[in-house]
KOLNUBA-398101 format. One record per atom (N, C-alpha, C, O, CB): atom name; residue number from 1; x, y, z. Coordinates in steps of 0.001 Angstrom, whole numbers. Glycine has a CB too. Layout:
BEGIN
+-------+-----+---------+---------+---------+
| atome | num |    east |   north |      up |
+-------+-----+---------+---------+---------+
|    CA | NUM |       X |       Y |       Z |
...
+-------+-----+---------+---------+---------+
END
This chain:
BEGIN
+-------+-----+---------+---------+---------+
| atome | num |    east |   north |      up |
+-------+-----+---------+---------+---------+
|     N |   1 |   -2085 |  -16356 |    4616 |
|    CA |   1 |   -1201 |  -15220 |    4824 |
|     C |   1 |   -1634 |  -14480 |    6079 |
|     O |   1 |   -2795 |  -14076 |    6138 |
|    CB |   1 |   -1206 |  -14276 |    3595 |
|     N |   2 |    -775 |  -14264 |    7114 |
|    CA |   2 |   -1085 |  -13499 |    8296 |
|     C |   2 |   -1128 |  -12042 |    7830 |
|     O |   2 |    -872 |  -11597 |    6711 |
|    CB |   2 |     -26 |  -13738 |    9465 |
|     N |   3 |   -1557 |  -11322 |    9076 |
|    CA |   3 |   -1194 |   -9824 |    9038 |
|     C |   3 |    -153 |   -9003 |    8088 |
|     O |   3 |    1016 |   -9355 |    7928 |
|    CB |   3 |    -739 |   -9594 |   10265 |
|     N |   4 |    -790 |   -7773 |    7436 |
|    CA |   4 |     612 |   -7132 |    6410 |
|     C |   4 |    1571 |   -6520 |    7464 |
|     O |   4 |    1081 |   -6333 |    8578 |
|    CB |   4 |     130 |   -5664 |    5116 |
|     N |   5 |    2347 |   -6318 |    7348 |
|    CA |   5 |    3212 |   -4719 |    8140 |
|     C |   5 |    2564 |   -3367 |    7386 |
|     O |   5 |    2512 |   -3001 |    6212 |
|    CB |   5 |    5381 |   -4623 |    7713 |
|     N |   6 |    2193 |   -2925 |    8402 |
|    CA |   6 |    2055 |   -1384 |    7632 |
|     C |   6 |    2508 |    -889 |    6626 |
|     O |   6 |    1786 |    -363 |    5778 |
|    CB |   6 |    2413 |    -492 |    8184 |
|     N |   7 |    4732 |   -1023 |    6466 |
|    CA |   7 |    4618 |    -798 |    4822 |
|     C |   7 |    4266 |   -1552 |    3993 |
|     O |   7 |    4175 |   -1137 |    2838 |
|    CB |   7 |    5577 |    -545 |    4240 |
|     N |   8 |    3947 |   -2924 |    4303 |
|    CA |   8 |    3294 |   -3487 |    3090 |
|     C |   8 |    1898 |   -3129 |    2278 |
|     O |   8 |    1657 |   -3111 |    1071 |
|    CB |   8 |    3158 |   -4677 |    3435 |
|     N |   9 |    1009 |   -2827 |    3534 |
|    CA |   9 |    -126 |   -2633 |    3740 |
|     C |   9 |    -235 |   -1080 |    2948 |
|     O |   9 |   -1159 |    -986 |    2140 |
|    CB |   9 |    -436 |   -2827 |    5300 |
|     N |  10 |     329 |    -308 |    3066 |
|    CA |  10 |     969 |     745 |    2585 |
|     C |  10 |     817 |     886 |     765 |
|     O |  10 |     -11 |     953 |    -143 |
|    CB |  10 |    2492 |     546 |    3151 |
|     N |  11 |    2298 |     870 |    1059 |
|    CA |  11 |    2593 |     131 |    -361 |
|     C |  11 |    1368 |    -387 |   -1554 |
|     O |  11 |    1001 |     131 |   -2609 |
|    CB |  11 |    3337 |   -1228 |      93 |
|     N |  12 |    1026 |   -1419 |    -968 |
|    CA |  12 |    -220 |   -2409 |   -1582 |
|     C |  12 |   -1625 |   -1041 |   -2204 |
|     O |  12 |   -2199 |    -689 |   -3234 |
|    CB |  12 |   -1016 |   -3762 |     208 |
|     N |  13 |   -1565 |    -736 |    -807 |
|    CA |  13 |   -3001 |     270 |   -1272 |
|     C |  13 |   -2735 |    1534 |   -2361 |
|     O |  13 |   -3528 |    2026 |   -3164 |
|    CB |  13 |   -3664 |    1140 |     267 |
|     N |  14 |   -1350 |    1869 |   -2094 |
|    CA |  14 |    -715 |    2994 |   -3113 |
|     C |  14 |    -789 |    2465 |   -5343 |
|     O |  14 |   -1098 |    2938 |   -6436 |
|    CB |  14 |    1461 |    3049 |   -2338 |
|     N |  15 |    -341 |    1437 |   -4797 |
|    CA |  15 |    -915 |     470 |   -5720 |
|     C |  15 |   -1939 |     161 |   -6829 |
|     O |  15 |   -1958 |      20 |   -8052 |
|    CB |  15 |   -1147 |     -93 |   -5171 |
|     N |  16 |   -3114 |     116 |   -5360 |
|    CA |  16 |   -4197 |      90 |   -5865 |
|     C |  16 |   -4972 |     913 |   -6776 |
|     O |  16 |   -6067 |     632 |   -7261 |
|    CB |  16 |   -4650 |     -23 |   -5130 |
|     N |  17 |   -4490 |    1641 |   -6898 |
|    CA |  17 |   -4888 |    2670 |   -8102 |
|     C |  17 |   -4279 |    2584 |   -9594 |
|     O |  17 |   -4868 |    3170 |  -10502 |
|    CB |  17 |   -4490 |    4074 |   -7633 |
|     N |  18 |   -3302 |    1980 |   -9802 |
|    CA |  18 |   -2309 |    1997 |  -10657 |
|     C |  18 |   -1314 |    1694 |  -10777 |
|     O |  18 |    -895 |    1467 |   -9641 |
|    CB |  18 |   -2132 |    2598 |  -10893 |
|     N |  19 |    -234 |    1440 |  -11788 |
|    CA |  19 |    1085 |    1351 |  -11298 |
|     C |  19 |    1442 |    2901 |  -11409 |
|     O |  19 |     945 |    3901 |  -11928 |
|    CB |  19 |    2080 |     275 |  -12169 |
|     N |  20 |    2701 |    2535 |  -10558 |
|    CA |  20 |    3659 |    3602 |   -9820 |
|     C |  20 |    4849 |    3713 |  -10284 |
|     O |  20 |    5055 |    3266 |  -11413 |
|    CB |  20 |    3896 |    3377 |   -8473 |
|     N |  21 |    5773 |    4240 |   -9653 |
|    CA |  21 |    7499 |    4347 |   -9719 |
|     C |  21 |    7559 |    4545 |   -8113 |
|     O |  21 |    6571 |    4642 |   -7386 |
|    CB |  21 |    8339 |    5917 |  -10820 |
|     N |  22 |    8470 |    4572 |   -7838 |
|    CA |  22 |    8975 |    4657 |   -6212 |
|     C |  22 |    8716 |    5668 |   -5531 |
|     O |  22 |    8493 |    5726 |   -4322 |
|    CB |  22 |   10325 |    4604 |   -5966 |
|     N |  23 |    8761 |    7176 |   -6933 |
|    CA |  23 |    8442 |    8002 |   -6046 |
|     C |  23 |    7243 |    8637 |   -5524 |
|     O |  23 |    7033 |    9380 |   -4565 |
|    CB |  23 |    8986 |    8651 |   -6285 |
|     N |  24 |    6210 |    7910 |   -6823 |
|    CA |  24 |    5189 |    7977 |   -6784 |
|     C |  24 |    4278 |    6984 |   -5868 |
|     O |  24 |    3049 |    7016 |   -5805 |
|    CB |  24 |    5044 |    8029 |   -7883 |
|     N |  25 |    4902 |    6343 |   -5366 |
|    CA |  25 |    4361 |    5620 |   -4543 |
|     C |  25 |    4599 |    6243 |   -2923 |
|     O |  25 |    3681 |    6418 |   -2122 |
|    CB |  25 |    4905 |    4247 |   -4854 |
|     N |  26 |    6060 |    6527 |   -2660 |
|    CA |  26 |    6019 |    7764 |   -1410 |
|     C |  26 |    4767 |    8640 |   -1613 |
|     O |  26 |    3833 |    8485 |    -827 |
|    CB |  26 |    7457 |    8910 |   -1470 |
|     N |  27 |    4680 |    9465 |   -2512 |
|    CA |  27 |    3897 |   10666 |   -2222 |
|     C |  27 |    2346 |   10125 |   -2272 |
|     O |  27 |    1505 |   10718 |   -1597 |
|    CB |  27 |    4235 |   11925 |   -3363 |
|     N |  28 |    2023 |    9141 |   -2973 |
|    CA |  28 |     407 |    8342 |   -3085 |
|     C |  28 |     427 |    8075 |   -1628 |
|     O |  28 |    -578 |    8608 |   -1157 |
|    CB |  28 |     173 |    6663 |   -4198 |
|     N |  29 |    1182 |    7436 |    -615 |
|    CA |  29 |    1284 |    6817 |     754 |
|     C |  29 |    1487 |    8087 |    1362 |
|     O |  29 |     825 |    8123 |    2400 |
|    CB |  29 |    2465 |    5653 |    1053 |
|     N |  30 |    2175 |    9252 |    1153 |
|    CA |  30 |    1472 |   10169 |    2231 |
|     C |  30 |     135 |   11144 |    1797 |
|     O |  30 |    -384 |   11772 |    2720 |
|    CB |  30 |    2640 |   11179 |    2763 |
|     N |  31 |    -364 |   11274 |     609 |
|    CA |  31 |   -1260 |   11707 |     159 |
|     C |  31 |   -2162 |   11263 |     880 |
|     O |  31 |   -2777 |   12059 |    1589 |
|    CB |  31 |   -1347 |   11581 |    -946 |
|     N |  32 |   -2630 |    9284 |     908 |
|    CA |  32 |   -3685 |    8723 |    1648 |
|     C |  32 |   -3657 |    8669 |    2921 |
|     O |  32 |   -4574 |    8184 |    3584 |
|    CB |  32 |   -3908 |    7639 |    1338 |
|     N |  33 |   -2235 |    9330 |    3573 |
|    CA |  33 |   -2398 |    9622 |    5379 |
|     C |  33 |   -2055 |   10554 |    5563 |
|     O |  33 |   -1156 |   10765 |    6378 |
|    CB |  33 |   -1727 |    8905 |    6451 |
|     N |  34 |   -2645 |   11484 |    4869 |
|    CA |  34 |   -2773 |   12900 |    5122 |
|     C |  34 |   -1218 |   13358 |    6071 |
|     O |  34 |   -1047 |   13860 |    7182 |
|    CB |  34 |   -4400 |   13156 |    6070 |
|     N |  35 |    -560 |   13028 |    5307 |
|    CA |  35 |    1391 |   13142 |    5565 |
|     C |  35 |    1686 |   12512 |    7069 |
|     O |  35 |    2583 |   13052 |    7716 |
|    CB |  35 |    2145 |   15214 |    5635 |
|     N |  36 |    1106 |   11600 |    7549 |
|    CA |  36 |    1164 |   10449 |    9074 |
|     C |  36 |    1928 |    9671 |    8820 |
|     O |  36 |    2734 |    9498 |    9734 |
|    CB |  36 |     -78 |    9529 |    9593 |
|     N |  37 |    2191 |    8642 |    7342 |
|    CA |  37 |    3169 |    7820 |    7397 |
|     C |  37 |    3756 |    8412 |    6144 |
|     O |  37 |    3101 |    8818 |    5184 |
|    CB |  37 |    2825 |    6302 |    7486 |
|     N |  38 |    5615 |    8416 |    6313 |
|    CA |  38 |    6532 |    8771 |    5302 |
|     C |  38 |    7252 |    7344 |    5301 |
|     O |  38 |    7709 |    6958 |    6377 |
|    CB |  38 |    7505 |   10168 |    5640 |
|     N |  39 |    7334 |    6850 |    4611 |
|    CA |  39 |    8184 |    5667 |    3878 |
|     C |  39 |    9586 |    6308 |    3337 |
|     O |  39 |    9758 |    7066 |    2383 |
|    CB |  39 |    7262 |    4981 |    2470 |
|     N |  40 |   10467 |    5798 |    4193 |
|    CA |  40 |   11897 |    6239 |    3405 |
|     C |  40 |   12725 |    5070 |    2437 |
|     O |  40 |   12786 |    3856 |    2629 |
|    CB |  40 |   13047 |    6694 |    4668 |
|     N |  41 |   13285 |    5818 |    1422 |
|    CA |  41 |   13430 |    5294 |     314 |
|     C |  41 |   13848 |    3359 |     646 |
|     O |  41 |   13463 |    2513 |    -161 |
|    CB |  41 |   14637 |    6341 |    -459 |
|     N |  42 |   14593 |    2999 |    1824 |
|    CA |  42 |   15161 |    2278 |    1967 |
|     C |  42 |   14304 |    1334 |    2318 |
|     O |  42 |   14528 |     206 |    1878 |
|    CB |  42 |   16016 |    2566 |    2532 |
|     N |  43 |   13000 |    1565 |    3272 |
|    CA |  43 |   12387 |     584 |    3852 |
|     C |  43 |   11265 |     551 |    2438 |
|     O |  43 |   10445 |    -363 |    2528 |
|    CB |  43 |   11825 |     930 |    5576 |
|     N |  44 |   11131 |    1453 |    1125 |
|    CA |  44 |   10153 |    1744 |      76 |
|     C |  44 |   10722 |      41 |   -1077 |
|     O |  44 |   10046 |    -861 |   -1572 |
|    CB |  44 |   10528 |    3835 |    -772 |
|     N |  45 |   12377 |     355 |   -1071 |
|    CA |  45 |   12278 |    -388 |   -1992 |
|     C |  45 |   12955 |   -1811 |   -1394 |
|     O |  45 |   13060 |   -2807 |   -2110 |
|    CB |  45 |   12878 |     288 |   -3213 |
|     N |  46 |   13326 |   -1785 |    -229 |
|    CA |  46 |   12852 |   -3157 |     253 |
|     C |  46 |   12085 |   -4063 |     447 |
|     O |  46 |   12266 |   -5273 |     591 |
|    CB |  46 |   12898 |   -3284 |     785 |
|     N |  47 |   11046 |   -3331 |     448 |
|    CA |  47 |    9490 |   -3939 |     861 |
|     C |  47 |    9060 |   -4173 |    -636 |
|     O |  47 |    8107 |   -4929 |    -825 |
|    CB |  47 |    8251 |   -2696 |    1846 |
|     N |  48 |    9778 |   -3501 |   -1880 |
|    CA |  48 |    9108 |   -3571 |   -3190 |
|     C |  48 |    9802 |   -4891 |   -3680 |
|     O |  48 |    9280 |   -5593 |   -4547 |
|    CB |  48 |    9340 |   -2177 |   -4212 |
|     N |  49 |   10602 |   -5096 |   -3284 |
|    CA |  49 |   11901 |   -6274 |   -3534 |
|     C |  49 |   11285 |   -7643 |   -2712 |
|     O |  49 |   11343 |   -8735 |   -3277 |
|    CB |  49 |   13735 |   -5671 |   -2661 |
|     N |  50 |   10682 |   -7518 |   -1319 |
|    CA |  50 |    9880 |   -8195 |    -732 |
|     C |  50 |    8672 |   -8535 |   -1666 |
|     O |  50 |    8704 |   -9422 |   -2518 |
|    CB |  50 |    9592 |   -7547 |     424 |
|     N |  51 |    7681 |   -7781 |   -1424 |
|    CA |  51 |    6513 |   -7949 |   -2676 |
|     C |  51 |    7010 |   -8722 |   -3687 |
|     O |  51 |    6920 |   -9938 |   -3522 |
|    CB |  51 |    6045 |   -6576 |   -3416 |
|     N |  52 |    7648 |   -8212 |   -4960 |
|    CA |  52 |    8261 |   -8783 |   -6041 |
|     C |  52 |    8606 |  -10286 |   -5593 |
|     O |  52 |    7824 |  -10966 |   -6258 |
|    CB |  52 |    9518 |   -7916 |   -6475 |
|     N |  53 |    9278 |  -11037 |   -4906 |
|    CA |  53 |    9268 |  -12048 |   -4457 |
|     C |  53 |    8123 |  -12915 |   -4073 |
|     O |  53 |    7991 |  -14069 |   -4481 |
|    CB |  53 |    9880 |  -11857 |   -3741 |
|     N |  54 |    7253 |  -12271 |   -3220 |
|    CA |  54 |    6331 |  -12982 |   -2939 |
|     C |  54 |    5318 |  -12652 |   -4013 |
|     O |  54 |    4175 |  -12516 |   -3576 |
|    CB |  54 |    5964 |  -12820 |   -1602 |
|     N |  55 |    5484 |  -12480 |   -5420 |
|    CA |  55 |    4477 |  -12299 |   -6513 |
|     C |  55 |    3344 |  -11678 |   -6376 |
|     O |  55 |    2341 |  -11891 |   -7057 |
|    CB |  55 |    4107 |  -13334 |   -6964 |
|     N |  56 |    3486 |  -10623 |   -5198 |
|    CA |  56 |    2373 |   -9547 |   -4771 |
|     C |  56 |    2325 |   -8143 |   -5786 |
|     O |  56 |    1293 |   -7523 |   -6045 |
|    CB |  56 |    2754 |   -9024 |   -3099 |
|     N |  57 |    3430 |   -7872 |   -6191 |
|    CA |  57 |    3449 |   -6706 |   -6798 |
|     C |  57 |    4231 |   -7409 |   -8003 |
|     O |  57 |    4737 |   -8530 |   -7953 |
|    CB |  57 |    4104 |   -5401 |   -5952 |
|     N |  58 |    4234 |   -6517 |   -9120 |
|    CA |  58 |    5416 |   -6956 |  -10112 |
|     C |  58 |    5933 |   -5417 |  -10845 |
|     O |  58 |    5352 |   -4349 |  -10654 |
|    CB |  58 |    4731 |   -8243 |  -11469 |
|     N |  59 |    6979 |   -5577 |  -11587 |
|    CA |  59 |    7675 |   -4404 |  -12611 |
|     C |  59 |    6403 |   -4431 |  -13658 |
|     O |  59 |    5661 |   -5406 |  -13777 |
|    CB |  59 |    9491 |   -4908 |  -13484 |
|     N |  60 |    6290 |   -3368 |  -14300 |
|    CA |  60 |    6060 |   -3183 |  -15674 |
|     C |  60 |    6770 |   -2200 |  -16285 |
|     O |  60 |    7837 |   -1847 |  -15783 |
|    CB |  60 |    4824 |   -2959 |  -15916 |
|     N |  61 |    6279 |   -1586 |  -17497 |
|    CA |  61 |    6164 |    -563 |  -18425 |
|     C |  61 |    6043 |      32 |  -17877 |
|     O |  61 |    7103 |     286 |  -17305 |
|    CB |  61 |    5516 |    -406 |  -19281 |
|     N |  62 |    4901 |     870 |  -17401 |
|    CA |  62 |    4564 |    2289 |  -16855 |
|     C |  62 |    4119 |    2963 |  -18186 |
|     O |  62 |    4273 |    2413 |  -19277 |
|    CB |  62 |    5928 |    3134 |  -16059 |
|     N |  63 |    3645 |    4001 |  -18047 |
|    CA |  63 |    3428 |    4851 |  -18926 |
|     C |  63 |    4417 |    4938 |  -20463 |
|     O |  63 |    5609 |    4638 |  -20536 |
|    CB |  63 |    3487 |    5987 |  -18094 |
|     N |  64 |    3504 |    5452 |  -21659 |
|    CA |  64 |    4315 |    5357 |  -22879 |
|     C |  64 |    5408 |    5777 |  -23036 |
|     O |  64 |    6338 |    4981 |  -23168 |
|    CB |  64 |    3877 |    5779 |  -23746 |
|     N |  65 |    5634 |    7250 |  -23071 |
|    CA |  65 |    6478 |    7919 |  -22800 |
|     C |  65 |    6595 |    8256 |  -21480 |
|     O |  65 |    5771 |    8647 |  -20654 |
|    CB |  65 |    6433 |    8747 |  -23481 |
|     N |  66 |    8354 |    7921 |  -21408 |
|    CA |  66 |    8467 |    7995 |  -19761 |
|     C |  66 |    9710 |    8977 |  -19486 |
|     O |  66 |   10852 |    8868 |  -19934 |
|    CB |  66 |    8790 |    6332 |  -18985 |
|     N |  67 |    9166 |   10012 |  -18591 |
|    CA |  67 |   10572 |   10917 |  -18519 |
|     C |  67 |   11650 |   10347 |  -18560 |
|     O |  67 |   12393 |   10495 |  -19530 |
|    CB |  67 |   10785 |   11660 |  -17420 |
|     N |  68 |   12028 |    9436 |  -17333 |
|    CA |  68 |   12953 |    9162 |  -17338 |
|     C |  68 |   13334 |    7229 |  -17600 |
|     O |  68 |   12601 |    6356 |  -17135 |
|    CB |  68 |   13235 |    9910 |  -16217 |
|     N |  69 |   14140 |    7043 |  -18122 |
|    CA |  69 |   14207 |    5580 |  -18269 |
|     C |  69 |   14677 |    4572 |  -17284 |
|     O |  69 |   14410 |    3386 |  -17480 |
|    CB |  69 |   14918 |    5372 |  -19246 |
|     N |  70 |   15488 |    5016 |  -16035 |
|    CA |  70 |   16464 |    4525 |  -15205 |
|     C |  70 |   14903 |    4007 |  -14413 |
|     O |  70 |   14805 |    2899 |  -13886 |
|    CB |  70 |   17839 |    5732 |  -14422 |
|     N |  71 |   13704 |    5062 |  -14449 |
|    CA |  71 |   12520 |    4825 |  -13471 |
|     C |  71 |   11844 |    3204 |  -13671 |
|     O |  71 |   11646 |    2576 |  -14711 |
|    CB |  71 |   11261 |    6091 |  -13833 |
|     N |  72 |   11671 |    2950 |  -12707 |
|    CA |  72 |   11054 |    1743 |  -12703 |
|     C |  72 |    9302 |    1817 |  -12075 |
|     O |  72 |    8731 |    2711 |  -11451 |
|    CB |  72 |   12092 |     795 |  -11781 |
|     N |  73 |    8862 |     614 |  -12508 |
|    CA |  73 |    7312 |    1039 |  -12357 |
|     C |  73 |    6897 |     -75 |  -11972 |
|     O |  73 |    7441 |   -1067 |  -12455 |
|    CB |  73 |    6463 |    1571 |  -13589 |
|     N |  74 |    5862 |    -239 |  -11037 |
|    CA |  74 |    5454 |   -1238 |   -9931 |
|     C |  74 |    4016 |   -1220 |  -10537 |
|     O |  74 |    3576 |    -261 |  -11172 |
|    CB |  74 |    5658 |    -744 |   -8135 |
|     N |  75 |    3309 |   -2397 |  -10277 |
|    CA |  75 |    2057 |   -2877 |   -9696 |
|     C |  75 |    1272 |   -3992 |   -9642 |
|     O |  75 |    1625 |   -5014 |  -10231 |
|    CB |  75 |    1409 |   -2320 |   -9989 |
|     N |  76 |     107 |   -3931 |   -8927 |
|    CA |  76 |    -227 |   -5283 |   -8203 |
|     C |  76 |    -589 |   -6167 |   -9155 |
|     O |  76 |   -1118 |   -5895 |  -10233 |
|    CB |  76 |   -1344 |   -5236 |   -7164 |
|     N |  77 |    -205 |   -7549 |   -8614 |
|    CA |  77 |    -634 |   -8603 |   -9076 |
|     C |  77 |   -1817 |   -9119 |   -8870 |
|     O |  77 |   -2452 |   -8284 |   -8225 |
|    CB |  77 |      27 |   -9294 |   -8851 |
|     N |  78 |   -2366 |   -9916 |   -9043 |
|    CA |  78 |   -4008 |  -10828 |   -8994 |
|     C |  78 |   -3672 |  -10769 |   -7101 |
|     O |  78 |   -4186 |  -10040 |   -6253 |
|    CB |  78 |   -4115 |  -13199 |  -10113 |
|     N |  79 |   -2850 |  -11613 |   -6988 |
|    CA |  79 |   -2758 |  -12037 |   -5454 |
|     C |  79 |   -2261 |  -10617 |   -4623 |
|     O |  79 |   -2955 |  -10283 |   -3664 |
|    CB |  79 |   -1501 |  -13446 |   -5231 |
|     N |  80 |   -1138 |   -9827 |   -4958 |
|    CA |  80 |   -1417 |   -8215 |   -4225 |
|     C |  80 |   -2877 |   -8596 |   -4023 |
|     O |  80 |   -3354 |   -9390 |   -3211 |
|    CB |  80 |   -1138 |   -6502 |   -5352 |
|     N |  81 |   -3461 |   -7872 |   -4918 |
|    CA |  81 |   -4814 |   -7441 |   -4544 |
|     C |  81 |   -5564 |   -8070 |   -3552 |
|     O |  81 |   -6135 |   -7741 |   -2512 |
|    CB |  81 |   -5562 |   -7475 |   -5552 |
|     N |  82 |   -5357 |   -9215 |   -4297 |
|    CA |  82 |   -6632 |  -10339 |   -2380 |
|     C |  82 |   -5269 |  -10172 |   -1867 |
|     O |  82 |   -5528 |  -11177 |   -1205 |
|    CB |  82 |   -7571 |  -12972 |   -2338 |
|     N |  83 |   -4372 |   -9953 |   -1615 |
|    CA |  83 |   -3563 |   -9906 |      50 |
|     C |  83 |   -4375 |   -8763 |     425 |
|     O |  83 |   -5201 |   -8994 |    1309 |
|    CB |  83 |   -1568 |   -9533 |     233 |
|     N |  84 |   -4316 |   -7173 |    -203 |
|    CA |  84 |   -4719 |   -6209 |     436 |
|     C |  84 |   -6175 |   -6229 |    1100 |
|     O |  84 |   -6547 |   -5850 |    2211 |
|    CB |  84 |   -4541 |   -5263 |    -383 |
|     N |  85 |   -6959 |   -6880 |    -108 |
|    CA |  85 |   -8528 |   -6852 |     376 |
|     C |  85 |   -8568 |   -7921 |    1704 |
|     O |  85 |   -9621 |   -7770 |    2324 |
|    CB |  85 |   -9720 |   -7460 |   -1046 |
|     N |  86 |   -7991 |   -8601 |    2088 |
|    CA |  86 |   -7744 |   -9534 |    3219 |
|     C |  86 |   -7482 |   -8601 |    4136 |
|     O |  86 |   -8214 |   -8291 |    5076 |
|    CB |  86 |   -6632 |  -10610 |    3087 |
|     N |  87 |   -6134 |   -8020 |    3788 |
|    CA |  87 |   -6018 |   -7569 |    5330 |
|     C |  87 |   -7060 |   -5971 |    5649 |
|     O |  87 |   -7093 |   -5396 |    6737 |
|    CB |  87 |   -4037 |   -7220 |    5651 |
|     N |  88 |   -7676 |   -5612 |    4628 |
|    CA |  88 |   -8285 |   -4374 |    4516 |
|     C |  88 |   -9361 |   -5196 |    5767 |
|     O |  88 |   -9216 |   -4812 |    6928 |
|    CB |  88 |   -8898 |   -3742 |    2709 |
|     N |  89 |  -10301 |   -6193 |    5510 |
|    CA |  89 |  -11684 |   -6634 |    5925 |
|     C |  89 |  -10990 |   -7437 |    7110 |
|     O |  89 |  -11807 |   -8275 |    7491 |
|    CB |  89 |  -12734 |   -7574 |    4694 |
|     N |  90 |   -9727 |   -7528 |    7903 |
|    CA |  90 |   -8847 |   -7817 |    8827 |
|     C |  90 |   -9307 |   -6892 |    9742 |
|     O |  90 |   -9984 |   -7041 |   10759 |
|    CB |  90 |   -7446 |   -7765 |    8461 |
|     N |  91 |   -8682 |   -5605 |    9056 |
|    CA |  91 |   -8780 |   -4038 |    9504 |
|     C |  91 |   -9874 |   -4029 |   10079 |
|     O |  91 |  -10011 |   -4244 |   11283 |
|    CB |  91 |   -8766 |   -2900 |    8451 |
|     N |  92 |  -10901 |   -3748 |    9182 |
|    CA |  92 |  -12425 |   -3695 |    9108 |
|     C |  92 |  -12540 |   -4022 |   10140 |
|     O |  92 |  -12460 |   -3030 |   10864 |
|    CB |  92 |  -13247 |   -4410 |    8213 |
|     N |  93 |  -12720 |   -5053 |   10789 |
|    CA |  93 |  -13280 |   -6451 |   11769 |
|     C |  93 |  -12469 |   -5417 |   12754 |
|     O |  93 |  -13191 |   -4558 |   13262 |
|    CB |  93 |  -12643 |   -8588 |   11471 |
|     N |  94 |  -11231 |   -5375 |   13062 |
|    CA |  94 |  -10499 |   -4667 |   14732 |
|     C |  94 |  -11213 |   -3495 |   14967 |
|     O |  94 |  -11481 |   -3268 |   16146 |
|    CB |  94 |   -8654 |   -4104 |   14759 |
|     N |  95 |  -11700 |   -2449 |   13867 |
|    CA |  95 |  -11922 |   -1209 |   13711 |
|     C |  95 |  -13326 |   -1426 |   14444 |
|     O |  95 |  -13440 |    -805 |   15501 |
|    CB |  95 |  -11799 |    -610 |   12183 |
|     N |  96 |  -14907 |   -2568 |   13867 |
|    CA |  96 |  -15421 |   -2737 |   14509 |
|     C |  96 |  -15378 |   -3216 |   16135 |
|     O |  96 |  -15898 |   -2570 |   17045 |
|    CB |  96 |  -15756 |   -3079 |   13847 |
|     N |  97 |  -14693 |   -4403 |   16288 |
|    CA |  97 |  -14453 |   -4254 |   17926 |
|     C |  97 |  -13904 |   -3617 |   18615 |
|     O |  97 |  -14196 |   -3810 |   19795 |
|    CB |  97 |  -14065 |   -4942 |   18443 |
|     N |  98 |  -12797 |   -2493 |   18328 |
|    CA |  98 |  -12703 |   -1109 |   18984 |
|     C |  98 |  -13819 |    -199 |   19351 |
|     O |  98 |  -14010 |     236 |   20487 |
|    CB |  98 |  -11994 |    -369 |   18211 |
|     N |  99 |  -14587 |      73 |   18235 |
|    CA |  99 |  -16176 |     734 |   18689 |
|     C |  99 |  -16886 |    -267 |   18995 |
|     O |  99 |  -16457 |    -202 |   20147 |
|    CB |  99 |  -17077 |    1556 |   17581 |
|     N | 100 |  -17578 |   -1139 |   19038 |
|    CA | 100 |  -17971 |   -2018 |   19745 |
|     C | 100 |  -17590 |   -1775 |   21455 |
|     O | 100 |  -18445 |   -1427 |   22270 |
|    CB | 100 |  -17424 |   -3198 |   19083 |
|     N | 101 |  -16161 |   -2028 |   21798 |
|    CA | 101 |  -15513 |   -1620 |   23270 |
|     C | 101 |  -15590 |    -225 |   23483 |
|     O | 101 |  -15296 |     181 |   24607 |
|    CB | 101 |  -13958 |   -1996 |   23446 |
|     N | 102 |  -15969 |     680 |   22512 |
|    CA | 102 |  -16104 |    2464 |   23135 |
|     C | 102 |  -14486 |    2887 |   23044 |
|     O | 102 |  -14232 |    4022 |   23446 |
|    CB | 102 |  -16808 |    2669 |   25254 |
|     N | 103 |  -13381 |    2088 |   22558 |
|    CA | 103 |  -11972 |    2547 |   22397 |
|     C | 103 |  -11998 |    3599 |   21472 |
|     O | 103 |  -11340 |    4629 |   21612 |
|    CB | 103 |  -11010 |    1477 |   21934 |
|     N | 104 |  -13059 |    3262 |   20133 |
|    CA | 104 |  -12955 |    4875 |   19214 |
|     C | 104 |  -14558 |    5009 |   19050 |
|     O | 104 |  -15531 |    4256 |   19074 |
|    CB | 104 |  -11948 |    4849 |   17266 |
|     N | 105 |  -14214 |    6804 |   18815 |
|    CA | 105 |  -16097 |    6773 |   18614 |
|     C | 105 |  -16818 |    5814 |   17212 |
|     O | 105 |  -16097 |    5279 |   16370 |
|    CB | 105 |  -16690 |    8728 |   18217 |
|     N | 106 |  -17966 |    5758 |   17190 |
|    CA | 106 |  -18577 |    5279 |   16530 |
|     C | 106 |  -18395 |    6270 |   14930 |
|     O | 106 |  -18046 |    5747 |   13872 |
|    CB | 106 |  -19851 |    5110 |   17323 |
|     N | 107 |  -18596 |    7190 |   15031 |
|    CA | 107 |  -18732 |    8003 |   13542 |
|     C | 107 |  -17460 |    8766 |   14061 |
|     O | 107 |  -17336 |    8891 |   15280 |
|    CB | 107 |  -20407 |    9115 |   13078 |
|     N | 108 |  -16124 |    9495 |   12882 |
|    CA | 108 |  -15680 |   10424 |   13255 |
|     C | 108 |  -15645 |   11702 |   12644 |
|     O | 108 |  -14805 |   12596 |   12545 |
|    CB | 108 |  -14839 |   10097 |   13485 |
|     N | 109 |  -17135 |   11468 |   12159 |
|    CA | 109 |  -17587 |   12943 |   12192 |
|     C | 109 |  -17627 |   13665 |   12945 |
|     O | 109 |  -18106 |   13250 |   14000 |
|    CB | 109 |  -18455 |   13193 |   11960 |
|     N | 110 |  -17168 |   15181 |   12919 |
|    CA | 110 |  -17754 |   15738 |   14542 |
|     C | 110 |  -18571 |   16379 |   14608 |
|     O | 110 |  -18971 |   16759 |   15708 |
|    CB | 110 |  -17059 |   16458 |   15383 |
+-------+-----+---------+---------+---------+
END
């Protein structure tokens, strides 16, 4: 599997915590980029329809009682997961040869 797209990459990590519903997966994805990337509904559940296909993510249950019933609830599969941890240690690796080249500082602590 090559490179994710960002919303996949996205998506996937929102995921990673649990399953979701759609909308809970917007607000988990700007929660973890401190509101930098917004996913709109269209490119959210395309990419979930994508996933679902490629047996990265799947439907479940969700929670017992569920407000609403129309809601649908996402999360990762065995293979999601090694897609994400792949492209995470992908990441990893560019992030090092950027500091390595002095492109970002080394710590961004300040």
């Amino acid at each position: 599997m090559g490179p994710l797209t960002p919303a996949v990459f996205h998506v996937l990590l929102a995921l990673s915590g649990g399953e979701r519903h759609g909308y809970g997966i917007l607000k988990e994805v700007l929660r973890q980029t401190g509101g930098e990337v917004r996913l709109g509904p269209g490119t959210l559940y395309g990419t979930l329809q994508r996933l679902m296909d490629a047996s990265l993510v799947e439907e479940c249950e969700g929670p017992g009682e569920r407000e609403d019933e129309r809601r649908r609830y996402y999360r990762l599969t065995r293979s999601g997961r090694q897609a994400l941890q792949m492209e995470a240690r992908r990441m990893e690796i560019l992030v090092r040869a950027a500091r390595a080249q002095h492109i970002i500082p080394r710590s961004s602590r300040g």
